[in-house]
VOPAGU-2260 file (C-alpha; in pm, 1 decimal, decimal comma):
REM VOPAGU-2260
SITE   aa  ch    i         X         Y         Z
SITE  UNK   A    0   -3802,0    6851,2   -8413,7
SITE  UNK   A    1   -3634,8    7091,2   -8634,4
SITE  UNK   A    2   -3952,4    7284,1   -8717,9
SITE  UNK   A    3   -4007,0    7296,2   -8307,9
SITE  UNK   A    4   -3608,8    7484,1   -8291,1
SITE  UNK   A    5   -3753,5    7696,0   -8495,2
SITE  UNK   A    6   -4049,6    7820,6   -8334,1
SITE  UNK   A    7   -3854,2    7802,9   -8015,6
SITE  UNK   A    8   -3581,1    8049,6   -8155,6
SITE  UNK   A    9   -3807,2    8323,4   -8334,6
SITE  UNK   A   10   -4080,8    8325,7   -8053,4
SITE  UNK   A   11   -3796,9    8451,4   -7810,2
SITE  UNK   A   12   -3859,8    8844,1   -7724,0
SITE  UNK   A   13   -3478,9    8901,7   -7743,8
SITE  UNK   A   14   -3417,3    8686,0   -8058,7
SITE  UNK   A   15   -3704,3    8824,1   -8224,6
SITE  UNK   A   16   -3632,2    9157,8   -8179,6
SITE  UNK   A   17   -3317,9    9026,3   -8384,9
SITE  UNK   A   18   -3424,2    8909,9   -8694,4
SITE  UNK   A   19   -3809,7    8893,6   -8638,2
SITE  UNK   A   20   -3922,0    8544,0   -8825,2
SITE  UNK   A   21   -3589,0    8502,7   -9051,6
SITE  UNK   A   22   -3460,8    8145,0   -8891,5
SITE  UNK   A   23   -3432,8    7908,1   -9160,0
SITE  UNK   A   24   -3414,8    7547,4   -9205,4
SITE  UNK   A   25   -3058,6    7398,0   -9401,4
SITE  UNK   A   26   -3046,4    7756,1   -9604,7
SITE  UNK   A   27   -3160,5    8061,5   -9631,2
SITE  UNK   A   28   -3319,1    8222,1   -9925,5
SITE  UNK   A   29   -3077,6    8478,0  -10152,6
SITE  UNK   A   30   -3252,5    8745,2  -10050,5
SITE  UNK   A   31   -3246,3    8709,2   -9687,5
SITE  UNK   A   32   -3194,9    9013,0   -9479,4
SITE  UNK   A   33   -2933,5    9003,3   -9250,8
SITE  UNK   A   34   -2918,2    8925,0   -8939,2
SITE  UNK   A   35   -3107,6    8561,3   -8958,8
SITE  UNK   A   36   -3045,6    8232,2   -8862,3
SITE  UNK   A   37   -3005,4    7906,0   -9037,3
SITE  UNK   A   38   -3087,2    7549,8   -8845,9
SITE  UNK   A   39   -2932,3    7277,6   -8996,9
SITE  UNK   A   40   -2988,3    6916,8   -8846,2
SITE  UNK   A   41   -2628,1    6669,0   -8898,9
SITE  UNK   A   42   -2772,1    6356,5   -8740,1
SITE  UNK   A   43   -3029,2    6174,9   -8587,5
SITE  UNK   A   44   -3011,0    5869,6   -8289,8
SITE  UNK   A   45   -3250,4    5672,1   -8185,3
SITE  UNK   A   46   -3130,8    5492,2   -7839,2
SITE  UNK   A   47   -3177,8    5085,5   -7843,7
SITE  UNK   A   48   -3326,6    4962,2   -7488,3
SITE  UNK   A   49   -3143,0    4696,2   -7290,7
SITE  UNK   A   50   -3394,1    4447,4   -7466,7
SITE  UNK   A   51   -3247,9    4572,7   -7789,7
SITE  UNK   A   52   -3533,8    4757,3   -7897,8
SITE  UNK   A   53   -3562,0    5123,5   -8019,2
SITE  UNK   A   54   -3703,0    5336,4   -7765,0
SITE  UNK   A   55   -3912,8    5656,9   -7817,3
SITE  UNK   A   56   -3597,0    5831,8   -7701,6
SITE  UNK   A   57   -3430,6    6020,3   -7966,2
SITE  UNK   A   58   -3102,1    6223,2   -7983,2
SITE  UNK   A   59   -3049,4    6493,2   -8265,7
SITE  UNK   A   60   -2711,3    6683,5   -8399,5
SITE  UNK   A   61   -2797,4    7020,7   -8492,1
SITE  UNK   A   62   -2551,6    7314,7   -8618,6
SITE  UNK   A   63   -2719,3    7666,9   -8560,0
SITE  UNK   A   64   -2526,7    7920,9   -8788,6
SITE  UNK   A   65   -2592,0    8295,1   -8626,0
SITE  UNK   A   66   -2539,1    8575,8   -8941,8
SITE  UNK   A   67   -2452,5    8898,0   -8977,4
SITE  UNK   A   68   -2329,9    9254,1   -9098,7
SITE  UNK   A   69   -2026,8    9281,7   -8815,2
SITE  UNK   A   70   -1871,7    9078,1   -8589,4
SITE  UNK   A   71   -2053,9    9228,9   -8291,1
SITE  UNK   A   72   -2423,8    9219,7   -8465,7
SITE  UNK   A   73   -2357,9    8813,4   -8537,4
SITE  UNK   A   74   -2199,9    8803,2   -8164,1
SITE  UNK   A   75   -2524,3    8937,9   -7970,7
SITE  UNK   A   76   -2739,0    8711,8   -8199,9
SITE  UNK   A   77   -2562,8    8401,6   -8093,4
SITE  UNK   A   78   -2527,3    8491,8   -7714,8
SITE  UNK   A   79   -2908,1    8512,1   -7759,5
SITE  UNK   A   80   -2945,6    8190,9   -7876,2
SITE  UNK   A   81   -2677,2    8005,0   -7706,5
SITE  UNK   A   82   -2895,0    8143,9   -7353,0
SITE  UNK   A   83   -3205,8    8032,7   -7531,2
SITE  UNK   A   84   -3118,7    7719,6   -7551,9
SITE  UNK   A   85   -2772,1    7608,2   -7318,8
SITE  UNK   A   86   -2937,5    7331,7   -7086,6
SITE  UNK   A   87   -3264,5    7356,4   -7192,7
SITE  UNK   A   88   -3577,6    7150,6   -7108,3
SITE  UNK   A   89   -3904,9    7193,3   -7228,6
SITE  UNK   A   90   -4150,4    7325,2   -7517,0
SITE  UNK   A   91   -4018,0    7340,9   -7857,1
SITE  UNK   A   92   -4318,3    7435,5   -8089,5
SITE  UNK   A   93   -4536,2    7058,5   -8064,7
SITE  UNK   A   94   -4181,0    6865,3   -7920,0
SITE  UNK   A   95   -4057,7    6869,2   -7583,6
SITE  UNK   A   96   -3689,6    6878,6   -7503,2
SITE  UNK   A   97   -3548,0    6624,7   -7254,1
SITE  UNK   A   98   -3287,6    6791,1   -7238,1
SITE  UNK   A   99   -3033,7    7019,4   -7441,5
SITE  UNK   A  100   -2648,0    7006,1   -7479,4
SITE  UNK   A  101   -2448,0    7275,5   -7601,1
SITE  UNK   A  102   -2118,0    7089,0   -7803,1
SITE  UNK   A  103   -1912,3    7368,1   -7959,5
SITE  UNK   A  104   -1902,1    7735,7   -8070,4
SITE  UNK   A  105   -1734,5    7810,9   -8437,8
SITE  UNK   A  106   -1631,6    8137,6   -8597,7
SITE  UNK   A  107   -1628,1    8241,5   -8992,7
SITE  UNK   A  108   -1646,0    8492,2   -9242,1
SITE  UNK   A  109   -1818,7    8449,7   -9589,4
SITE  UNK   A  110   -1612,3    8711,5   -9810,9
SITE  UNK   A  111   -1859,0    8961,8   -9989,9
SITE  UNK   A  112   -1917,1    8780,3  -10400,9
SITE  UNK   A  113   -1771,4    9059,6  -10524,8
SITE  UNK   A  114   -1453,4    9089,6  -10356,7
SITE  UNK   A  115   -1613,3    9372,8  -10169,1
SITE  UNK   A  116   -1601,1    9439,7   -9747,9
SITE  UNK   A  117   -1977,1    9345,0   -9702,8
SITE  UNK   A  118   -1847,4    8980,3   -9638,9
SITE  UNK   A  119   -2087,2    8791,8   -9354,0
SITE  UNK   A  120   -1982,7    8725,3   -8994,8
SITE  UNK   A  121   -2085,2    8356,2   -8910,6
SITE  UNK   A  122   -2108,7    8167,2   -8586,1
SITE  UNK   A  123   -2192,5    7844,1   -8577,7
SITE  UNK   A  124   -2282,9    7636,9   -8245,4
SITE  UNK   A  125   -2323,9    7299,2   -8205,6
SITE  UNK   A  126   -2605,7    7139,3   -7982,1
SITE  UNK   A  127   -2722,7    6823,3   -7902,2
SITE  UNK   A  128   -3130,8    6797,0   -7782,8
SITE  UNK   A  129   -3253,9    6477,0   -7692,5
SITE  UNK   A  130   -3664,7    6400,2   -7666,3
SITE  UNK   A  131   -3921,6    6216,3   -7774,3
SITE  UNK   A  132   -4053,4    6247,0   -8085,6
């Protein structure tokens, strides 16, 4: 499902135009060029049926962290994505969303290694997405 978040984020026009195909899974690479995105999946539910078996069902957890240069780059890359994907329902690379649940929106800043001003803006949203897998 993660890999279908993925295609779903960097084949939007407005996303794209972003940060063209730099949306990574858990981390991004050192040299990453700013702005990107990182998907990172926190947990994974698969509902029990009133006969107590597992249905094809499944809920996932996922943390999207939007990055970049200033405050207002990393801002327009996560309204982006939170309209991508607020209440969505549908094709997600070779998954299809049930249905999509947006949790949570989280602000940070990753001072610069050097103790510099080129720091990273971060904001983080929280979803939940529930298909079948």
């Amino acid at each position: 499902m993660i890999t279908g978040l993925v295609a779903k984020i960097v084949s939007d026009a407005t996303i794209s135009a972003l940060i063209g195909s730099r949306c990574y899974v858990n981390k991004a690479p050192q040299t990453a060029k700013l702005p990107y995105v990182i998907v990172t999946q926190l947990d994974s539910e698969e509902y029990i049926t009133l006969d107590a078996t597992t249905s094809n069902l499944r809920n996932i957890t996922v943390d999207i962290d939007c990055k970049g240069r200033t405050f207002v780059e990393c801002e327009s890359l996560t309204n982006a994505v939170k309209a991508l994907l607020k209440d969505y329902s549908g094709a997600a690379g070779s998954y299809v969303i049930g249905a999509s649940f947006f949790n949570s929106e989280a602000h940070d800043y990753e001072p610069a290694a050097d103790g510099g001003d080129a720091g990273i803006f971060v904001i983080t949203l929280d979803f939940d997405f529930q298909f079948n897998p």
